[in-house]
C-alpha positions in Angstrom: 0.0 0.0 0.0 2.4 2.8 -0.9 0.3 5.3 -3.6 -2.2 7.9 -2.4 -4.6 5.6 -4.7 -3.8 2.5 -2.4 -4.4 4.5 0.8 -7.9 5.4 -0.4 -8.6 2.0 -1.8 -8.2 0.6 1.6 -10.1 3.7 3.5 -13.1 3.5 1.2 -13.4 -0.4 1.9 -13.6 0.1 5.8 -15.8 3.0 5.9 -18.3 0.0 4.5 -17.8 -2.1 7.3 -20.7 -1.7 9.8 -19.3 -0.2 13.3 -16.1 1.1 12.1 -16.5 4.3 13.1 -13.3 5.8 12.0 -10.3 4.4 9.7 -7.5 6.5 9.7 -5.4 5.0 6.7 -1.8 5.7 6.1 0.9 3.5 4.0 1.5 0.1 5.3 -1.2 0.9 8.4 -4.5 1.2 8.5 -6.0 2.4 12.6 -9.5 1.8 13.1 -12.1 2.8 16.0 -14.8 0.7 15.8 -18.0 0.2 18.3 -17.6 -3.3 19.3 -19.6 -5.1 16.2 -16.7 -5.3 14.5 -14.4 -8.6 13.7 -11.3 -9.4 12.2 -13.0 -11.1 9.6 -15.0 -8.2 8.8 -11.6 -5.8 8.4 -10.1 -8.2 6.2 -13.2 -9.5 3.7 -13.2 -5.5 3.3 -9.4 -5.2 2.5 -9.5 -8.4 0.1 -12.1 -7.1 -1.7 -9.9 -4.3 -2.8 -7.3 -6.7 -3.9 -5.0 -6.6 -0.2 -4.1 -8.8 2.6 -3.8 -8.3 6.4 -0.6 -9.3 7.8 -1.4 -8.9 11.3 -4.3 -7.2 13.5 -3.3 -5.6 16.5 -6.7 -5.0 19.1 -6.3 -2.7 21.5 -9.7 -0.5 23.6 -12.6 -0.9 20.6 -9.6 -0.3 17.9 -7.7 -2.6 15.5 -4.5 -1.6 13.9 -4.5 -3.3 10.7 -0.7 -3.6 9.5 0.9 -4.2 6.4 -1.7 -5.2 3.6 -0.1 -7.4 0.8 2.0 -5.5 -2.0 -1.0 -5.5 -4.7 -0.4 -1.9 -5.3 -1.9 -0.3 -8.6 
């Protein structure tokens, strides 16, 4: 994930999720404040729709840090 066309990619797929409340998406790490409904699996159906993969997931208080998605860059 290392173009500005990546980064949005990625932000635009986890505004869809339902409970994500806020995805702050940079290159190579994606922060995420969700409300509790949210699961891993959710985060990364959304991710590998847009052609990425998680790496590793990272939970802390109702927020997952989503690092690394796969190098499919565009």
């Amino acid at each position: 994930m290392h173009t500005v066309h990546c980064v949005r990619a990625v932000f635009t797929a986890l505004t869809g999720v339902p409970g994500i409340e806020l995805a702050d998406v940079n290159r190579g790490v994606a922060l995420l404040d969700h409300d509790g409904s949210t699961t891993e699996g959710d985060v990364r159906a959304a991710i590998g729709l847009v052609g990425y993969e998680v790496t590793g997931i990272s939970e802390g208080r109702r927020g997952l840090t989503v690092l690394s998605p796969d190098e499919n860059d565009g």
